[in-house]
C-alpha positions as CSV (number, residue, x, y, z in Angstrom):
1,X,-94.3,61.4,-7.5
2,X,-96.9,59.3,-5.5
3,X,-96.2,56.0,-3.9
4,X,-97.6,53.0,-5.0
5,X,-101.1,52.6,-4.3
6,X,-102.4,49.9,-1.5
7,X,-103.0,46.8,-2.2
8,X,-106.6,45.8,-1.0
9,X,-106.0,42.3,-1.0
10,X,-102.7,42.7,1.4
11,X,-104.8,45.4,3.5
12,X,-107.7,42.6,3.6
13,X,-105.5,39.8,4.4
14,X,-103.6,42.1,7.5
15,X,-107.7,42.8,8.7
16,X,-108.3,39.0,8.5
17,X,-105.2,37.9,10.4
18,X,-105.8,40.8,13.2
19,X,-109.0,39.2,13.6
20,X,-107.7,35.9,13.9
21,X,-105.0,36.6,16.5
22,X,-108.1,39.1,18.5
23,X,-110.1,36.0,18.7
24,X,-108.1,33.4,19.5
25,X,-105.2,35.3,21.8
26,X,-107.4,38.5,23.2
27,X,-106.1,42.2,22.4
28,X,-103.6,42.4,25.4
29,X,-100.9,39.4,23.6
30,X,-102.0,40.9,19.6
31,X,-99.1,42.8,18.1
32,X,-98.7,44.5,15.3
33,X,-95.6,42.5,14.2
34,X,-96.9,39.5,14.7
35,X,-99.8,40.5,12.5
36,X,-97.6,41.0,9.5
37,X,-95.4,37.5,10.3
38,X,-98.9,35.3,10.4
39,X,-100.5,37.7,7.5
40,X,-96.9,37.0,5.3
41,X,-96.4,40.9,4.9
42,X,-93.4,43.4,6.0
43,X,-94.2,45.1,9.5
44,X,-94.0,48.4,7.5
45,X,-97.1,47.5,5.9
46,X,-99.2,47.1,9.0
47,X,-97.1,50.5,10.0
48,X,-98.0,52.4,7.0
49,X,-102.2,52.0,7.4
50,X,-102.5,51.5,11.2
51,X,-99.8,53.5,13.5
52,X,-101.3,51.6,16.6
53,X,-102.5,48.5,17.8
54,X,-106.0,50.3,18.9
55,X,-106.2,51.5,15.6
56,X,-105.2,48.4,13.7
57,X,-108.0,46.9,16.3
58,X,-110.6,49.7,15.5
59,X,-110.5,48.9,12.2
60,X,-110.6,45.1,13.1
61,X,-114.0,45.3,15.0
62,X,-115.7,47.7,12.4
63,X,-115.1,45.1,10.0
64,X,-115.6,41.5,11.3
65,X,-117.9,42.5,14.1
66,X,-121.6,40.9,12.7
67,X,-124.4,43.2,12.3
68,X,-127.0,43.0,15.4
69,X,-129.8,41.5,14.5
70,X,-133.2,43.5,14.6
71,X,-136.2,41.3,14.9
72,X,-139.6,43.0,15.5
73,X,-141.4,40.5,18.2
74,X,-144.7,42.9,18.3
75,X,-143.7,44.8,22.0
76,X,-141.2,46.4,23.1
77,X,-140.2,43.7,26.2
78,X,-139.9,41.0,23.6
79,X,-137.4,44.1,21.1
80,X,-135.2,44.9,24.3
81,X,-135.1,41.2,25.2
82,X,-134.0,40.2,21.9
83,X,-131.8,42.9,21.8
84,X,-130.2,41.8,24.9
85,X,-129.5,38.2,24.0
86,X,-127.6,39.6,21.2
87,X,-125.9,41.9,23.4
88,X,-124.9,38.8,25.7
89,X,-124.3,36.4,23.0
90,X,-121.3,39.0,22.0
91,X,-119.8,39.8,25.4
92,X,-119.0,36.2,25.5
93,X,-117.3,35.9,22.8
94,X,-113.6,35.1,23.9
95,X,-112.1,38.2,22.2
96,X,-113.5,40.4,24.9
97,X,-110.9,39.5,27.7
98,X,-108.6,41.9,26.3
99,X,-111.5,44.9,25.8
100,X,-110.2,46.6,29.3
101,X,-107.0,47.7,27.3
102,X,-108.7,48.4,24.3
103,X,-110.9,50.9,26.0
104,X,-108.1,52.5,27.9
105,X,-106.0,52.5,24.2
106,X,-108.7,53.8,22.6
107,X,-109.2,57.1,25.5
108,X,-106.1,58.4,23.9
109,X,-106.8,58.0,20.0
110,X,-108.7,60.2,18.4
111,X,-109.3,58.6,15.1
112,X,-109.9,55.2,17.0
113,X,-112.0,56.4,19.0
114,X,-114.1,58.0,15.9
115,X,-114.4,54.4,14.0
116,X,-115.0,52.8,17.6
117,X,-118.1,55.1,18.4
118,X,-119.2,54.9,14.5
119,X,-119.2,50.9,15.3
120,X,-121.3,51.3,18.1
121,X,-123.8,53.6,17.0
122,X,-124.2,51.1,13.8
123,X,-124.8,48.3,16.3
124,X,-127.0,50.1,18.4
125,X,-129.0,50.8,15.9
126,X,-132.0,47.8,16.3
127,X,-132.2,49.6,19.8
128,X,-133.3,52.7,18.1
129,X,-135.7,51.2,16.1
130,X,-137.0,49.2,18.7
131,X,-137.9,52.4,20.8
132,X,-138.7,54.2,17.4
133,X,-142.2,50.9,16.8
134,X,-142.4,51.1,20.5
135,X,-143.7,54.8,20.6
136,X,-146.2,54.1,17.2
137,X,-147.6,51.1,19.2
138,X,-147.8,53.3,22.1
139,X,-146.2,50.9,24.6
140,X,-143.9,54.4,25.4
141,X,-145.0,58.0,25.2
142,X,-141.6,59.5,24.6
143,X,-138.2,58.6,23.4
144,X,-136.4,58.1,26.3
145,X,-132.4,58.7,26.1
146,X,-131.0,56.5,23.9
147,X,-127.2,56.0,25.2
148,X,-128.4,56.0,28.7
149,X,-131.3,52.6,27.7
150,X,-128.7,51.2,26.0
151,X,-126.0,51.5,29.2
152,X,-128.9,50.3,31.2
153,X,-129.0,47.0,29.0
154,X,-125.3,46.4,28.3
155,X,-123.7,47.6,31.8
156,X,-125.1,44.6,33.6
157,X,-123.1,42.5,30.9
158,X,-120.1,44.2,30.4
159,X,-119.5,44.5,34.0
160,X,-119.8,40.3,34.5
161,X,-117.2,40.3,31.4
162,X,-114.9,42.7,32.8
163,X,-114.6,41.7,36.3
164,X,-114.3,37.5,36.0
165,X,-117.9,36.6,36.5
166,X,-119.7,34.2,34.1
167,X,-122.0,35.2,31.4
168,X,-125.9,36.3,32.9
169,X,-128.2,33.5,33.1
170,X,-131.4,33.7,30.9
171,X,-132.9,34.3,34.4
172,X,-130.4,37.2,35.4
173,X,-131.3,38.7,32.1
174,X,-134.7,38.7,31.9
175,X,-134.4,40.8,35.2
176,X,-132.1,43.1,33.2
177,X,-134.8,43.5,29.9
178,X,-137.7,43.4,32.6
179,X,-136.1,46.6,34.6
180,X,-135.5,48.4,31.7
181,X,-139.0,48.0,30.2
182,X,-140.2,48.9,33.2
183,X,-137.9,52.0,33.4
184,X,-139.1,52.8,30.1
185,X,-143.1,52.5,30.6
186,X,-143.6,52.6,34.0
187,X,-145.5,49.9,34.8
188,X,-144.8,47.1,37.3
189,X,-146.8,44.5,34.9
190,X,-144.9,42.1,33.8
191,X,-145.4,41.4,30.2
């Protein structure tokens, strides 16, 4: 005999309240207990779909996280600009304090690790296509190494968040965008 089925409301309502307590308390102080007090369920039933905080997390981010935007500005310094800001506007959020233990969390989970690197591809999408309009334009003759442009415009930003500095000035990341156009075309012309 099968169990009873889930109940996508309750499942809903844990995601909701994960989210909450991520954003407001950081990943280090969520727990999976205190998910199920706020959300008004039994710990068993954050148990039975999530068997770990970086999964119930996982999850949490592949859900809530918005879409990044992909606006088509006509050159490839104004895509990776654009694509930046976004980049920045979402490492400042103040859920990201806890991301350190989330990464190290997610080294040893397999199947968090999967719906983590799903999450990230889907975001880094608008990158893609920004390289994908700047080759037809002919800004860029071949597609460079996607990961790797994409480290070179989020590195700079995650490593500010991670180690206690403030956000990137405007200025700080227009020197970020510039070097990577540059990178990517090879000219030292500014746009």
């Amino acid at each position: 005999m099968a169990g009873r089925p889930r109940d996508p409301d309750l499942e809903q309502r844990l995601l909701a309240t994960a989210w909450s307590l991520l954003t407001s308390n950081g990943y280090d102080a969520l727990t999976l207990t205190q998910v199920a007090a706020q959300a008004g369920a039994h710990r068993t039933d954050v148990y039975r779909r999530w068997r770990s905080k970086v999964r119930l997390v996982a999850d949490v981010l592949d859900t809530y996280l918005p879409p990044v935007p992909d606006p088509d500005t006509g050159t490839l310094h104004g895509d990776l600009r654009a694509f930046a800001q976004d980049l920045a506007g979402a490492w400042n959020e103040p859920w990201n304090d806890g991301l350190v233990g989330f990464l190290a969390d997610l080294r040893g989970d397999g199947e968090a690790g999967r719906t983590f690197r799903a999450l990230v591809s889907r975001r880094s999408q608008p990158l893609v296509d920004a390289i994908a309009r700047a080759v037809r334009r002919g800004e860029i003759a071949e597609v460079p190494e996607l990961p790797f442009v994409g480290n070179l415009l989020e590195g700079p930003l995650m490593h500010r968040r991670m180690f206690g500095g403030g956000p990137l000035t405007p200025e700080e990341l227009d020197v970020v965008t510039w070097s990577v156009h540059r990178l990517l075309t090879g000219t030292s012309v500014k746009p």
